[in-house]
C-alpha positions as CSV (number, residue, x, y, z in Angstrom):
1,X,60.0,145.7,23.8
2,X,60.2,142.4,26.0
3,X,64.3,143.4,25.8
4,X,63.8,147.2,26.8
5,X,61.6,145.8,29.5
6,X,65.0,143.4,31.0
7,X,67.0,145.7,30.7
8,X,65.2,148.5,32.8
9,X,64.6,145.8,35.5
10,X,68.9,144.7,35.7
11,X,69.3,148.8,35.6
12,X,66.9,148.8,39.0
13,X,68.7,146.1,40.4
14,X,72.4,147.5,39.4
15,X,70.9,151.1,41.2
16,X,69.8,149.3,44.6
17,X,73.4,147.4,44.6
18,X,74.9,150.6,44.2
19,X,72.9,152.3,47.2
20,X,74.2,149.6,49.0
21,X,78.1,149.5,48.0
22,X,78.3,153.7,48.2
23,X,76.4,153.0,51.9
24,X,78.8,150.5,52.9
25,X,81.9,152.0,51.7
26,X,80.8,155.5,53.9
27,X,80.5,153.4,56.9
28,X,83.5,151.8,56.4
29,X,85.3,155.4,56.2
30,X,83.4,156.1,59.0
31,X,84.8,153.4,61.0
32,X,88.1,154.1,60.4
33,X,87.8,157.4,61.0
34,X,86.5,156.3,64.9
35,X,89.5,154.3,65.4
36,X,88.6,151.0,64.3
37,X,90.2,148.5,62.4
38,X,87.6,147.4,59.7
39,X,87.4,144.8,56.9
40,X,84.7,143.3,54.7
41,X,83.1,140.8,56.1
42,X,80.6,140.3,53.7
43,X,82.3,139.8,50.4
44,X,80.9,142.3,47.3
45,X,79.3,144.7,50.0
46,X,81.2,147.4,48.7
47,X,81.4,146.8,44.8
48,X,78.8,147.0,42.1
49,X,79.4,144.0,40.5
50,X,76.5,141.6,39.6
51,X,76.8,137.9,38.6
52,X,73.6,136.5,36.8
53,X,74.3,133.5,35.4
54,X,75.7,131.8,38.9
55,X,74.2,132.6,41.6
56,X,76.6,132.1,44.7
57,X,75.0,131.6,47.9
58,X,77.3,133.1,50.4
59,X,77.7,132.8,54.2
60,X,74.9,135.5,55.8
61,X,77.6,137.6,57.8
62,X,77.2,141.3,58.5
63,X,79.2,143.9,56.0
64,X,82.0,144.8,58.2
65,X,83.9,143.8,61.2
66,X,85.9,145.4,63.5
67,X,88.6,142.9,64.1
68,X,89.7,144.6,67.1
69,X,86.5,145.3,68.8
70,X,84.7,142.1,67.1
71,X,81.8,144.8,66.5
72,X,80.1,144.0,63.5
73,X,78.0,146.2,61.2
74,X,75.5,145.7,58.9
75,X,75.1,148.8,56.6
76,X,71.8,149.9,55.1
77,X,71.8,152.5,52.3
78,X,68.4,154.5,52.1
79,X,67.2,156.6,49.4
80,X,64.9,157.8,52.6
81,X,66.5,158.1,55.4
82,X,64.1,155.9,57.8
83,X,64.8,153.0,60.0
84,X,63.7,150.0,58.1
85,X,64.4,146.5,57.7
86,X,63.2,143.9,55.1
87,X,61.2,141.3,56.7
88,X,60.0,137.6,55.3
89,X,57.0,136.1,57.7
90,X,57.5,132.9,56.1
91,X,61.0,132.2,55.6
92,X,63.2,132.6,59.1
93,X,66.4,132.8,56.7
94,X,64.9,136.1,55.4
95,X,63.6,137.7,59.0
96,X,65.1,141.1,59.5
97,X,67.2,140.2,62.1
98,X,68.5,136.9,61.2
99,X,72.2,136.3,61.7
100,X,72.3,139.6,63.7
101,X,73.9,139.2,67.2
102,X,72.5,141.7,70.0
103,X,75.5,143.4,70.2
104,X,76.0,144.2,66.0
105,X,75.0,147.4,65.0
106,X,72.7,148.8,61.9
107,X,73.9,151.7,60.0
108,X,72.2,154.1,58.3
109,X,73.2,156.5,55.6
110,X,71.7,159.0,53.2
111,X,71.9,158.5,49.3
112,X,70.7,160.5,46.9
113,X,71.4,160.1,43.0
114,X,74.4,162.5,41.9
115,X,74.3,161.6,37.9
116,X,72.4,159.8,34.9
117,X,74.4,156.5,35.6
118,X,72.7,153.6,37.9
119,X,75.6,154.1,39.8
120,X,76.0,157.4,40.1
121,X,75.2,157.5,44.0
122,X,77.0,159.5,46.9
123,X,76.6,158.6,50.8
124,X,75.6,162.1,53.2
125,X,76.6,163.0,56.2
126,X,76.6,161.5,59.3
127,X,76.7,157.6,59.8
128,X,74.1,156.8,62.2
129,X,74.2,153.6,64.1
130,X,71.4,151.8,66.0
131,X,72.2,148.5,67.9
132,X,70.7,145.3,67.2
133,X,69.3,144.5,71.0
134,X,67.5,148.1,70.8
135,X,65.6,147.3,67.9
136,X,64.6,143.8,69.1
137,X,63.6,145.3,72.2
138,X,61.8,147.7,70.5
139,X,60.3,145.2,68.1
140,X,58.9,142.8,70.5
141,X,57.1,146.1,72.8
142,X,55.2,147.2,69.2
143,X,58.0,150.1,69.0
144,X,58.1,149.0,65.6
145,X,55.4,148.8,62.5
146,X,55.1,146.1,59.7
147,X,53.8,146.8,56.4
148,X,51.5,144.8,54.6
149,X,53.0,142.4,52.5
150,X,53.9,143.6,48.9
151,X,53.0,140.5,46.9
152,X,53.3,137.0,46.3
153,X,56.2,137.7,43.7
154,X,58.6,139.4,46.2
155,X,58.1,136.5,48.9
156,X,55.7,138.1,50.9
157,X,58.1,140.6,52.5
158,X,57.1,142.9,54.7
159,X,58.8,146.4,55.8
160,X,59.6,146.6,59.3
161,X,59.7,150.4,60.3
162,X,60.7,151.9,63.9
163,X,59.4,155.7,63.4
164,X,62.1,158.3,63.7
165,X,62.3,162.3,62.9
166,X,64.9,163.7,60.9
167,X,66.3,167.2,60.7
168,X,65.7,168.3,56.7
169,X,68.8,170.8,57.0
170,X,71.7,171.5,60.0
171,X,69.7,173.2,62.8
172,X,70.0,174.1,66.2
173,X,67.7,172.2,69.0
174,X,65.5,175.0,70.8
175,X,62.9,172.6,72.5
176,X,63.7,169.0,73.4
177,X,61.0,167.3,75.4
178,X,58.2,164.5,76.3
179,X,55.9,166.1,73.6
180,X,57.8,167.7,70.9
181,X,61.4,168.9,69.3
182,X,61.5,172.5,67.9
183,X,64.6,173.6,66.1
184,X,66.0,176.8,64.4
185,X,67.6,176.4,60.6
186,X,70.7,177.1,60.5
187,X,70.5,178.7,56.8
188,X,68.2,181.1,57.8
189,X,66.8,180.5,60.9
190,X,63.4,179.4,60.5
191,X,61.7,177.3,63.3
192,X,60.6,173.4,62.7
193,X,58.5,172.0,65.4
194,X,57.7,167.9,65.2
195,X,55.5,166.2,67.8
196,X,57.1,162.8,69.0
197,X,54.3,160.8,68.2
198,X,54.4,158.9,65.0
199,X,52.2,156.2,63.7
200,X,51.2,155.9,67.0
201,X,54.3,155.3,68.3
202,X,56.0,157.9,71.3
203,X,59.0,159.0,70.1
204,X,62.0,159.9,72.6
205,X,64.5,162.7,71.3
206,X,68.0,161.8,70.5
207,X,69.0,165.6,71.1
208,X,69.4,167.3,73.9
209,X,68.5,171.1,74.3
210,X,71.0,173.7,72.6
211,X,73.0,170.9,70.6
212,X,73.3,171.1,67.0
213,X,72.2,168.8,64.6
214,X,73.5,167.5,60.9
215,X,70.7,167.7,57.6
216,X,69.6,164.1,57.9
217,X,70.4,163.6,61.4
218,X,67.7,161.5,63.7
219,X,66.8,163.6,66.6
220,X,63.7,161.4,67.7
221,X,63.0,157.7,67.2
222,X,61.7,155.2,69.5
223,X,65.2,153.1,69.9
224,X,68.6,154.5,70.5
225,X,70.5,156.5,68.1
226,X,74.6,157.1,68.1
227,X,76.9,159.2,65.7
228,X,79.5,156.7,66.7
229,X,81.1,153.7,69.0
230,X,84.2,153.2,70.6
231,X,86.7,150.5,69.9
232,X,87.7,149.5,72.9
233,X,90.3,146.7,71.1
234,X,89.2,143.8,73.5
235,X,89.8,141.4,70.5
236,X,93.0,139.4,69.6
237,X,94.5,136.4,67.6
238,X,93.0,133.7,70.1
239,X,90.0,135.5,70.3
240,X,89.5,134.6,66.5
241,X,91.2,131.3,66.9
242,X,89.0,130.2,69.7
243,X,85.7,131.1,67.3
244,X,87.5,128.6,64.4
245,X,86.2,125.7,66.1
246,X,83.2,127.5,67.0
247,X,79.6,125.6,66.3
248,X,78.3,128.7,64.0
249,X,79.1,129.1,60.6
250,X,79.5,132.4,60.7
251,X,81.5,132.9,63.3
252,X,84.3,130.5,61.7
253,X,83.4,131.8,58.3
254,X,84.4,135.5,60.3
255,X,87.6,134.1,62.0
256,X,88.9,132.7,59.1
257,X,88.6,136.7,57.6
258,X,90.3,138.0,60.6
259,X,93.0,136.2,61.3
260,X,94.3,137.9,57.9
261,X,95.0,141.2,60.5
262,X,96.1,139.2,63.2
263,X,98.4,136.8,62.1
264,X,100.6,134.2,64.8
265,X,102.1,130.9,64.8
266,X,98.9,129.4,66.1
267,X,96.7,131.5,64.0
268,X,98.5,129.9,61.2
269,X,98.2,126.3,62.9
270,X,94.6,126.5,63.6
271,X,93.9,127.5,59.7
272,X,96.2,124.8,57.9
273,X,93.6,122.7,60.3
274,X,90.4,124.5,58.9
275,X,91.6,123.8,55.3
276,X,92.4,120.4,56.0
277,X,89.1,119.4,57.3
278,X,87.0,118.2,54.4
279,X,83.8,118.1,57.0
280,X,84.2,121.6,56.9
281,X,82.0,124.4,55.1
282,X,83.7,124.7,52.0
283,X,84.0,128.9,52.0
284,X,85.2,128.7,55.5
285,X,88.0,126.8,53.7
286,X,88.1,129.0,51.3
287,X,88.7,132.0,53.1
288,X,91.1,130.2,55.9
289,X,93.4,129.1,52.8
290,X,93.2,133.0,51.7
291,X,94.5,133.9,55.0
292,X,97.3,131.7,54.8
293,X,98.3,132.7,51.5
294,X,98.3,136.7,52.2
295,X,100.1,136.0,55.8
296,X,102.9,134.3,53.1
297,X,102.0,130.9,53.1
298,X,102.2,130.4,49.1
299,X,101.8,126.7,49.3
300,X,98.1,127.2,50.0
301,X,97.2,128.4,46.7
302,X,96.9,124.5,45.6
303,X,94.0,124.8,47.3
304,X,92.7,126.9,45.0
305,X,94.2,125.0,41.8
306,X,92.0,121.9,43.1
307,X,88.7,124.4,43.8
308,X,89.0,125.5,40.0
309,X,87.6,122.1,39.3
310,X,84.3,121.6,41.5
311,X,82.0,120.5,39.9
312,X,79.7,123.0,41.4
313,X,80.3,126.0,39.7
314,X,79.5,128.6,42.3
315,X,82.4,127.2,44.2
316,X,85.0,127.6,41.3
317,X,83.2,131.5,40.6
318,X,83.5,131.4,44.5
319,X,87.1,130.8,43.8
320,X,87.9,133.2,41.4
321,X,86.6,136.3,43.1
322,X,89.1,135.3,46.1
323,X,92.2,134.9,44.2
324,X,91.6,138.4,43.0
325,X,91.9,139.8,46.3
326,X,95.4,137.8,46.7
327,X,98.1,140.5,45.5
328,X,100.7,137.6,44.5
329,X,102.3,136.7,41.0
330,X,101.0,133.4,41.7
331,X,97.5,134.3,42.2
332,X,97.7,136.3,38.7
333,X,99.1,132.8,37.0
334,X,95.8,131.2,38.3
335,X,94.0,133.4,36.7
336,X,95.5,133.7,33.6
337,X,95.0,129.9,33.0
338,X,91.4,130.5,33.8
339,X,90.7,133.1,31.3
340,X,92.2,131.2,28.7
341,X,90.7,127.6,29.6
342,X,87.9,127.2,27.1
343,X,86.5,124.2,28.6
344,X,86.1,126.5,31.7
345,X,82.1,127.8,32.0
346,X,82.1,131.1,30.6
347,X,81.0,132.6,33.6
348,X,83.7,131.1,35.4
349,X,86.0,133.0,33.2
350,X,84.8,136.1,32.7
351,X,84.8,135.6,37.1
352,X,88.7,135.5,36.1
353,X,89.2,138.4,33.8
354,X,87.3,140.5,36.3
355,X,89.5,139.1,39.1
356,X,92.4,140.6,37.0
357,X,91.4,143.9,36.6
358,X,91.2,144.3,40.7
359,X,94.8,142.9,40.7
360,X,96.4,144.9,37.6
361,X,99.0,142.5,37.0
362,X,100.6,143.8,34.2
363,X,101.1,140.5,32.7
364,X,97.9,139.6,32.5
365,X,97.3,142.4,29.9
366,X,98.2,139.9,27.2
367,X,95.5,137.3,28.1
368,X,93.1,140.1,28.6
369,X,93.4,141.1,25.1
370,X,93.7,137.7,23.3
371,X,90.5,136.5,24.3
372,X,89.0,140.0,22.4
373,X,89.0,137.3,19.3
374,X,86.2,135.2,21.2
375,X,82.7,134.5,20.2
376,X,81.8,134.6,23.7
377,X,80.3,138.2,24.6
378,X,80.5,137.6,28.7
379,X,84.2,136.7,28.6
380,X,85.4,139.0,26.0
381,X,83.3,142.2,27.6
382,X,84.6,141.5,31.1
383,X,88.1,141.3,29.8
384,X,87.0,144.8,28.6
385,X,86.1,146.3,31.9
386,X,89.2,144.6,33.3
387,X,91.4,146.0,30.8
388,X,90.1,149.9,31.5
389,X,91.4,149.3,35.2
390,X,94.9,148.8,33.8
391,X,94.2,152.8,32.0
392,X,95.5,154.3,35.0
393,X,99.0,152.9,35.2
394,X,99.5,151.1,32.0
395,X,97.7,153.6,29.1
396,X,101.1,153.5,27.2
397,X,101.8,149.9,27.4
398,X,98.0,149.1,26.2
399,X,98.1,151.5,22.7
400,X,101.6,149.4,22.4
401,X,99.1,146.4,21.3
402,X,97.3,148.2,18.9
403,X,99.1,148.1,15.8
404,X,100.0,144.5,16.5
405,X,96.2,143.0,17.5
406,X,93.4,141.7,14.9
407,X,90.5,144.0,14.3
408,X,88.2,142.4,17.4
409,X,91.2,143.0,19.3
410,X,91.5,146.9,18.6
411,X,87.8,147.0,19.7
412,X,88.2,145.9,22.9
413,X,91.4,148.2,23.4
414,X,90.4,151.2,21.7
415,X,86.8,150.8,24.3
416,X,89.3,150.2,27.1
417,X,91.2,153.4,26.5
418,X,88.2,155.5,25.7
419,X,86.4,155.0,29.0
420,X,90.0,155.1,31.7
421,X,90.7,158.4,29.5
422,X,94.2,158.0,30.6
423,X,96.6,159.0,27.6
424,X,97.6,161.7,25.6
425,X,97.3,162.4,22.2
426,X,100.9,162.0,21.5
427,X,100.3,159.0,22.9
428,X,98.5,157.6,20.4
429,X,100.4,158.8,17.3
430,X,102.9,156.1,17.0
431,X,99.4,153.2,16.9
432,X,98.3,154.0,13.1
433,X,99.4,151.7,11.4
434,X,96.9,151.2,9.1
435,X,93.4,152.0,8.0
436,X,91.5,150.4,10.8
437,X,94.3,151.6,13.3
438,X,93.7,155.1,12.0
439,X,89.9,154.5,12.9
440,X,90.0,153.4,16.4
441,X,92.2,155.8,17.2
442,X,89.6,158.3,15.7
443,X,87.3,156.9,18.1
444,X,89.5,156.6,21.3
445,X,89.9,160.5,21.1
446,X,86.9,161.4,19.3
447,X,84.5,160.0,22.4
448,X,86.7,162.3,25.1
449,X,85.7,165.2,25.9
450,X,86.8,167.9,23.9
451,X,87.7,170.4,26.2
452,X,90.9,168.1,28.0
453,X,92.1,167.1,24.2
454,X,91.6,170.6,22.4
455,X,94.8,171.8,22.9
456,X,96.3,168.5,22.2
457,X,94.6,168.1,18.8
458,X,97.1,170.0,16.9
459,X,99.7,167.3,16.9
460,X,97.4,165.0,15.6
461,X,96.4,167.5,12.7
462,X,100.3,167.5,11.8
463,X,100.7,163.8,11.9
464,X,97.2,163.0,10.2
465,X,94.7,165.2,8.5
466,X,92.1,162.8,8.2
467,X,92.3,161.5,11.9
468,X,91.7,165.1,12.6
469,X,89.1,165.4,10.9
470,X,87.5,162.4,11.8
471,X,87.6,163.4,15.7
472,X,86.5,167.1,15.4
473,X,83.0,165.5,13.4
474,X,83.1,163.0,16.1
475,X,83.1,166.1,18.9
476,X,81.2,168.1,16.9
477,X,78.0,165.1,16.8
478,X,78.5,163.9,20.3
479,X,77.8,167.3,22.1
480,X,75.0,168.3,20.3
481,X,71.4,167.6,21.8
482,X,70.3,165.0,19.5
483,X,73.4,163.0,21.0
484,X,71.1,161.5,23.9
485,X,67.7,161.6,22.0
486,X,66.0,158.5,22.4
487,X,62.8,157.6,20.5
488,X,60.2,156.5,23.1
């Protein structure tokens, strides 16, 4: 039971990481779709990925930037769309607001649950955006309420709300004043009156009389809401160069990012100095010598050889993660080594196989599959996940290792195939080359769903009865209702 109990808690923690990616990924849409030129600023914002065993302690940045604006977001996925902020009254590196400039914005974002998975999430309509300086502002007049704290085991956090009303469908505004908002459904017309008091807090509306509003829009709070922001592209190369000598981390940490958008002569003189200075932080390093080396400076990427062998092993996962955003042959070879170093931690390379799969290099297919043969679950189950990502492009090339691999092998590559769904049944007929071939490819068709295979199936009943067979009991068992029955 003690295991059932972990493995409910990682699924909690894998569903509020996914809130937060499917939040941050709408607001980057968002901001592209306002004119701005976004990137991640805060590294795994937008991806589900959890590490346990290493924890990496990044630089605390907001999740995007605006590299020609310099705006900078932080996003906030909510469940319930209120305006609310984590808040630690006895560590400062935990405050709501720390690392938060006046002029960075919080946005907000609906999510609500849209399958059985912990990451089955999507991110509603609108954005909303509130500015940093507003909710200080409002914090410091008692705009703003603070929960009691939850509990010596969460850190004694508290939950700093600023009240806010929020439309439960698309409406129409009939009433917008000092004491009260009244709207009309839009669905069927039906009128919603809401006082702007809250929590003893005056409200002041966000809408204006005869304006429409969105289903989760704010149309009262007590600091300013917007739908939106303009880039008014005040930003350049020297603005960023300028911040590289800069006395906060996270501004350099943030120039070192967006100089990858803005690249110059002196951009790239000003970084070869960054990565050169040993007195500096080392992920400021890291992420200047990853600008270089996407701007086409491929020497750099011996600065990555020598970070492979830190002896602190957040800074080698560190590592890892940022050579798989580096779209170069090179980058690829890194990895490869990586995976297949068995003095390397196993995190460490399982941090490489994942790194991998985001570049789908085809030639790292190879290495992905040989390490199937391992004892070691974490490397050999990432190199799983990575090898599904190749599905899409390279289905045809992956069943070509099938009659050629060792048993643990097929595993991994039959699982790989069955979950990127990417193949034919034709496909596969060629990759039976013997009894436990035959098998796997039982299961690689028999776990798809029947209805895209069905009319494909009759090729596979020509070339093997007993294959056949095998996947229509397979079908037949896996959509009944017992299929999900658990026994507790």
């Amino acid at each position: 039971m003690n295991g059932r109990r972990s493995f409910k808690t990682d699924e909690s923690f894998l569903e509020k990481i996914s809130i937060g990616a499917v939040g941050t990924l709408k607001v980057f849409n968002d901001l592209v779709k306002q004119g701005h030129n976004p990137i991640e600023l805060e590294r795994g914002s937008m991806s589900f990925k959890i590490w346990k065993g290493i924890k990496i302690k990044r630089v605390r940045v907001p999740d995007i930037l605006c590299v020609n604006c310099g705006k900078r977001v932080e996003s906030r996925g909510k469940t319930k769309l209120e305006i609310t902020m984590s808040h630690s009254v006895s560590t400062p590196e935990r405050g709501w607001d720390f690392g938060l400039n006046d002029d960075d914005y919080i946005a907000l974002v609906k999510c609500t649950k849209a399958g059985k998975s912990p990451t089955d999430w999507i991110a509603e309509d609108p954005v909303q955006y509130v500015q940093v300086s507003s909710m200080r502002d409002a914090y410091q007049k008692n705009l703003a309420v603070s929960e009691k704290p939850k509990g010596a085991t969460e850190g004694f956090e508290l939950r700093v709300t600023w009240p806010s009303c929020t439309a439960s469908d698309g409406c129409s505004i009939t009433i917008a004043d000092s004491e009260k908002i009244q709207y009309r459904k839009l669905d069927n017309n039906r009128a919603v009156t809401l006082r702007l008091t809250k929590r003893g807090i005056k409200l002041e509306p966000q809408v204006k009389l005869g304006e429409k509003a969105q289903k989760n829009q704010i149309i009262a709070s007590s600091v300013p809401i917007l739908l939106g922001f303009d880039c008014r592209k005040t930003t350049s190369s020297s603005s960023f160069i300028d911040l590289l000598t800069s006395p906060s981390l996270s501004d350099r940490y943030m120039a070192s990012k967006a100089l990858t958008r803005l690249p110059s002569e002196s951009a790239t003189e000003a970084l070869v100095q960054t990565v050169k200075n040993e007195k500096e932080h080392i992920y400021v390093r890291l992420e200047a010598a990853s600008t270089l080396v996407k701007t086409g400076h491929l020497g750099y990427l011996s600065f990555f050889k020598g970070l492979l062998s830190d002896p602190y092993l957040e800074n080698r996962l560190e590592c890892v993660i940022v050579l798989g955003e580096i779209n170069a042959p090179e980058s690829c070879d890194l990895l490869v080594n990586v995976l297949l170093d068995q003095d390397q931690h196993p995190e460490i390379r399982a941090g490489a196989a994942w790194s991998l799969g985001e570049l789908k290099n085809k030639k790292a297919m190879d290495a992905l599959i040989k390490v199937f043969d391992e004892t070691q679950a974490d490397v050999r189950e990432e190199a799983a996940r990575a090898l599904m990502r190749f599905g899409n492009d390279y289905s045809k090339e992956i069943i070509g290792f099938i009659n050629t691999s060792s048993e643990d092998q097929r595993a991994g590559i039959a699982w790989a195939l069955s979950k990127s769904g990417k193949f034919t049944v034709r496909d596969l007929l060629g990759a039976m080359a013997d009894d436990d071939a035959r098998r796997w490819v039982s299961w690689i068709v028999g776990t798809q769903d029947e209805a895209k295979y069905i009319n494909q199936i009759e090729e596979l009943k020509k070339k093997d009865g007993e294959v056949y067979f095998t996947v229509t009991v397979l079908w037949k068992i896996l959509s009944s209702w017992i299929a999900d029955l658990e026994i507790y």
